[in-house]
C-alpha positions as CSV (number, residue, x, y, z in Angstrom):
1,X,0.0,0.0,0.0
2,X,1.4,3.4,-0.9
3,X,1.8,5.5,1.8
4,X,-0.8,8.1,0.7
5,X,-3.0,5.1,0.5
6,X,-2.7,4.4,3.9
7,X,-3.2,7.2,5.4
8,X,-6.5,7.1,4.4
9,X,-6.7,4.4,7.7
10,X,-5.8,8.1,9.8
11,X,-8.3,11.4,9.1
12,X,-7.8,14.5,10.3
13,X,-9.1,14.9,13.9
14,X,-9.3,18.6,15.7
15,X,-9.7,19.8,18.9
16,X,-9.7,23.3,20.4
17,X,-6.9,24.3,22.9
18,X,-8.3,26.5,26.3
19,X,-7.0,29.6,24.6
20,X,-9.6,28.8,21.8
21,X,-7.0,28.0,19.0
22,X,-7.9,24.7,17.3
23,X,-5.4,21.8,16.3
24,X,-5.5,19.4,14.0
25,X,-3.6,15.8,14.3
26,X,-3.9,12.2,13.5
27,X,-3.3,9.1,15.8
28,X,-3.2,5.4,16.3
29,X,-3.0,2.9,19.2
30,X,-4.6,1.3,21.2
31,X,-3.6,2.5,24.3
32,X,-5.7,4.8,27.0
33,X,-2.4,6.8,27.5
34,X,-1.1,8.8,24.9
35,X,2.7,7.6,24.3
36,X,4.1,9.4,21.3
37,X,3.7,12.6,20.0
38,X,5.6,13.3,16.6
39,X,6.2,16.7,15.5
40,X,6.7,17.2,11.5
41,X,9.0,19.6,9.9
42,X,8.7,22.5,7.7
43,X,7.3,21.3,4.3
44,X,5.7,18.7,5.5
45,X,2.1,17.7,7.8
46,X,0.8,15.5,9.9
47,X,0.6,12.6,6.7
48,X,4.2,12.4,6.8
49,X,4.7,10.5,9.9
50,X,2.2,7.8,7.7
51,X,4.5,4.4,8.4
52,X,4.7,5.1,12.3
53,X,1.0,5.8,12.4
54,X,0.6,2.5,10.1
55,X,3.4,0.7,12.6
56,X,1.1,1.7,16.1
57,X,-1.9,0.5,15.0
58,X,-3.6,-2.3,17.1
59,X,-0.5,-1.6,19.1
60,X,-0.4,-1.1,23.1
61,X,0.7,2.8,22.4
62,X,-1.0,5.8,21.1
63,X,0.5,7.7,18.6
64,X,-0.3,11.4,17.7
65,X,1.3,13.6,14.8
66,X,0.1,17.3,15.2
67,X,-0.1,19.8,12.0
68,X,2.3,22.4,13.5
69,X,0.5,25.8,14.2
70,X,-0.2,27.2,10.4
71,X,-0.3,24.1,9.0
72,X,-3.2,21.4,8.2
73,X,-6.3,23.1,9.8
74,X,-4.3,24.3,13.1
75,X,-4.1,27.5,13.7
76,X,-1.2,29.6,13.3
77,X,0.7,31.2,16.3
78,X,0.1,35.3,17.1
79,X,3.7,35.9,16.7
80,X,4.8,37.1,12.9
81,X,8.4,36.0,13.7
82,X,7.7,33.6,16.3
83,X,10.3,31.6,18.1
84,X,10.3,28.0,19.2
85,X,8.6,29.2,22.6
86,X,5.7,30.1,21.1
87,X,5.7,26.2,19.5
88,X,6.7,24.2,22.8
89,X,3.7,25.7,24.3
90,X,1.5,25.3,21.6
91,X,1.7,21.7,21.7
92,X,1.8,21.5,25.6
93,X,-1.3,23.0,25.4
94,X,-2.6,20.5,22.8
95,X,-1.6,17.7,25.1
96,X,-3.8,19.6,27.6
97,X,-6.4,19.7,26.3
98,X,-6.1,15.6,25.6
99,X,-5.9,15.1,28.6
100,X,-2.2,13.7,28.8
101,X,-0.8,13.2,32.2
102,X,1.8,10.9,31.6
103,X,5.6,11.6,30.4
104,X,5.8,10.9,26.4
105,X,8.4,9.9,24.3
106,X,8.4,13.5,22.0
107,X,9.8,13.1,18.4
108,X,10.9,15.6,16.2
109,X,11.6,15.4,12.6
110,X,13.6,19.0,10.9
111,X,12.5,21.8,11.9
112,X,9.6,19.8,14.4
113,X,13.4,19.2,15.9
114,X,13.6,22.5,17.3
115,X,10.1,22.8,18.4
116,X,10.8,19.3,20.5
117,X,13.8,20.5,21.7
118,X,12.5,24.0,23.3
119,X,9.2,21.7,24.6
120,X,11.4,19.5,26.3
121,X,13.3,22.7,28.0
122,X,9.8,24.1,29.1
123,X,8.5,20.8,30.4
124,X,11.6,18.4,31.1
125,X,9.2,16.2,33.7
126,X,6.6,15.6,31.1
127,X,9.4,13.9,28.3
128,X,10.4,10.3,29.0
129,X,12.6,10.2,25.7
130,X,13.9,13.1,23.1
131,X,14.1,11.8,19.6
132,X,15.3,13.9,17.1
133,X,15.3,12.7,13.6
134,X,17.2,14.7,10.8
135,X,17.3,18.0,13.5
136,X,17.6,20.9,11.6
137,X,19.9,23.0,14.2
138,X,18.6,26.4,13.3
139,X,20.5,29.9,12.2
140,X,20.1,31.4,15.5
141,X,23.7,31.1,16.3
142,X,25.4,32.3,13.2
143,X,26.3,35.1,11.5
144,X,23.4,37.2,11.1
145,X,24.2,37.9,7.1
146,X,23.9,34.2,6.6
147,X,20.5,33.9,8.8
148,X,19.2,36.6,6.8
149,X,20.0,35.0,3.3
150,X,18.8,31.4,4.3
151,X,15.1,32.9,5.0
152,X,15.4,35.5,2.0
153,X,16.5,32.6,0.0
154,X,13.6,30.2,1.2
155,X,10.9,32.6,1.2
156,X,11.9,33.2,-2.4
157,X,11.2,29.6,-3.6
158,X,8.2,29.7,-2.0
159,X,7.0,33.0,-3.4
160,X,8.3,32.1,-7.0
161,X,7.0,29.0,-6.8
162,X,3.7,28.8,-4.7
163,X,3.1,24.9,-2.5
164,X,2.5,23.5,-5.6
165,X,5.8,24.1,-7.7
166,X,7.8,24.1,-4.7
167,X,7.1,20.7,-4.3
168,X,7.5,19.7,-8.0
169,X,10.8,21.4,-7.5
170,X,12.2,20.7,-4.3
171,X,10.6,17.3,-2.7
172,X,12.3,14.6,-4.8
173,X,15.8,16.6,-2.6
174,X,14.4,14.9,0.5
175,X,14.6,11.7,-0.5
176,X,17.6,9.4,-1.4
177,X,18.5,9.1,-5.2
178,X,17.3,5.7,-5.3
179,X,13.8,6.5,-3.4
180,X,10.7,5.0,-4.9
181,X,8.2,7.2,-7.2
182,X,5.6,6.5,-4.5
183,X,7.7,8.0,-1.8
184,X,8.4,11.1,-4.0
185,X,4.6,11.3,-4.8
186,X,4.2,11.0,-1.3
187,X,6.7,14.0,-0.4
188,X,5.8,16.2,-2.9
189,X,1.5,15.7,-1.8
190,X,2.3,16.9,1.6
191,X,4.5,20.0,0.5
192,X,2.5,21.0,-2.3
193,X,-0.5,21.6,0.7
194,X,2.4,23.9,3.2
195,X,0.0,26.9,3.8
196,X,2.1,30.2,2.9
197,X,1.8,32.8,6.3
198,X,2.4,29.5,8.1
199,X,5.5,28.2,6.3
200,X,6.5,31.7,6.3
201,X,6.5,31.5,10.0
202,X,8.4,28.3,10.4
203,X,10.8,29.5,8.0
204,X,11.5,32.4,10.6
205,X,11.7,30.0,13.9
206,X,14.3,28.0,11.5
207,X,15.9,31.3,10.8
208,X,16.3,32.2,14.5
209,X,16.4,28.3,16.1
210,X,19.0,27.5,18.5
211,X,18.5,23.6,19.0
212,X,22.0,22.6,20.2
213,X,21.7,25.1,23.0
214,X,18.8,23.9,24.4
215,X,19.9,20.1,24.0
216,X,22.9,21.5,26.3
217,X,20.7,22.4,29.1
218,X,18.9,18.7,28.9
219,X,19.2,16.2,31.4
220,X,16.8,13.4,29.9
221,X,17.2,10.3,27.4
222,X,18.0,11.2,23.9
223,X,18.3,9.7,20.8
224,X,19.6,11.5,17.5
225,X,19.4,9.7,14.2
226,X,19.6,10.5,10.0
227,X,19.9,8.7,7.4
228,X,23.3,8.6,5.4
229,X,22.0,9.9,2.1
230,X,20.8,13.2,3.6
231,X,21.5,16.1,1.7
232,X,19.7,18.9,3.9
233,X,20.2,17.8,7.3
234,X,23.7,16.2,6.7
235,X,25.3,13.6,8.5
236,X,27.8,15.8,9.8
237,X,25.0,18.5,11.4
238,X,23.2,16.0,12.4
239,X,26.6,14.6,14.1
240,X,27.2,17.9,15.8
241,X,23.4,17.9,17.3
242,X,24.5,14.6,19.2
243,X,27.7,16.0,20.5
244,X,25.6,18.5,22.2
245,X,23.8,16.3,23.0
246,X,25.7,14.5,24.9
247,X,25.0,11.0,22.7
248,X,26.0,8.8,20.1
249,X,24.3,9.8,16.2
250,X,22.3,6.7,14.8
251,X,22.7,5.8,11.3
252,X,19.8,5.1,9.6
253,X,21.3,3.9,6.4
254,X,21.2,4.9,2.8
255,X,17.6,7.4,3.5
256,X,17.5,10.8,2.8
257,X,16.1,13.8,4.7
258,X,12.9,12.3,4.6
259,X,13.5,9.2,6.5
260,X,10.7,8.4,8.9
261,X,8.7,7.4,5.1
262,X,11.9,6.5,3.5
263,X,13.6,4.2,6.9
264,X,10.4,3.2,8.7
265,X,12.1,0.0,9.9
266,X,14.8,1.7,11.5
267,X,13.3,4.7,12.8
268,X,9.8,2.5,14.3
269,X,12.3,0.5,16.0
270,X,14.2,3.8,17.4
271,X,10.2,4.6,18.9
272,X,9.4,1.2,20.1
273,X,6.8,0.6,16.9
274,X,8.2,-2.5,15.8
């Protein structure tokens, strides 16, 4: 089954927050007791975390992947140039209003990297386990000419482009060379739906993101992994993430950026799925 197939097996659900905001996710499991929440990264959605979602059901867990604020049919945050604050309590406030009580094992692919990371920092007591998967770091920490031209630059594409062209041009880059049509179809489906003001906001949290300082100030289990074949997120950045860390990087093999749809064997067994 393709994986836009199956997520046919995981609609949209939606639930308003006590501030009023709404959120959308999906979720599987069988479980009381929520056990995983998986945050997405910046062209992507909820869909993308498809093979986990497929992996957990009938399982004794219970999955959720959120649509970020601005994407899916959440709602964006207040801030214009938010940072990953405003993110962290976002989704500790969707877990609220769930009902969650118990610690989770938090996941964080790209850019939902730094938005795990700064959640983890605010609420250290309700994480059991960090995993960050192909963590994009962030530009907070460098030059301010070179933040500045990675957001001009991306904010470019996406006004040149639109969702739709953007993904014709850019989703094939975030999987391997080798990666299956239905994978790319797959990518390019969920980027080709990113909402523009809220992509332009995640664009400026990546812009401004500091994840290796907050993984300094951690003092919980984590787990940092990428695939081998990952042009965006390289092995080396991704290397440098787990030396601040603290922890070993895990090699998923020949994936690309994409690799909870393009390593689902690897990364389900890094989240206890298997």
């Amino acid at each position: 089954m393709t994986p836009l197939q199956a997520l046919a097996a995981h609609p949209l659900r939606s639930i308003a927050l006590a501030d009023g905001a709404r959120l959308s996710y999906r979720e599987a499991g069988s479980a009381k007791d929520v056990t995983h929440a998986l945050l997405h990264g910046i062209g992507s959605a909820s869909g993308s975390w498809v093979r986990q979602l497929e992996a957990a059901a009938g399982k004794p867990v219970r999955v959720l992947a959120w649509d970020a604020p601005g994407y899916g049919t959440s709602d964006p945050v207040k801030a214009d140039w938010p940072r990953a604050d405003d993110y962290a309590e976002r989704l500790w406030a969707w877990l609220d209003a769930l009902g969650v009580q118990t610690p989770i094992t938090l996941v964080g692919h790209s850019l939902g990297a730094l938005m795990a990371g700064r959640a983890a920092l605010l609420a250290p007591s309700r994480v059991q386990r960090l995993v960050l998967l192909s963590p994009a770091g962030g530009y907070g920490n460098a030059e301010a000419a070179v933040r500045e031209q990675k957001l001009r630059d991306r904010l470019a594409t996406l006004e040149r482009l639109g969702p739709q062209g953007m993904a014709q041009a850019r989703g094939a880059a975030m999987l391997s060379p080798g990666a299956a049509p239905e994978l790319v179809e797959a990518v390019r489906e969920s980027m080709s739906q990113v909402i523009p003001a809220g992509y332009t906001q995640a664009a400026r949290l990546l812009a401004h993101g500091t994840l290796a300082t907050d993984l300094k100030q951690l003092r919980l289990p984590m787990v940092v992994a990428s695939g081998a074949a990952d042009g965006i997120t390289t092995p080396a950045s991704c290397q440098a993430v787990a030396q601040a860390a603290g922890v070993a990087w895990n090699d998923l093999g020949s994936a690309g950026h994409a690799c909870p749809l393009e390593a689902p064997g690897a990364v389900n067994a890094l989240l206890g799925l298997n």
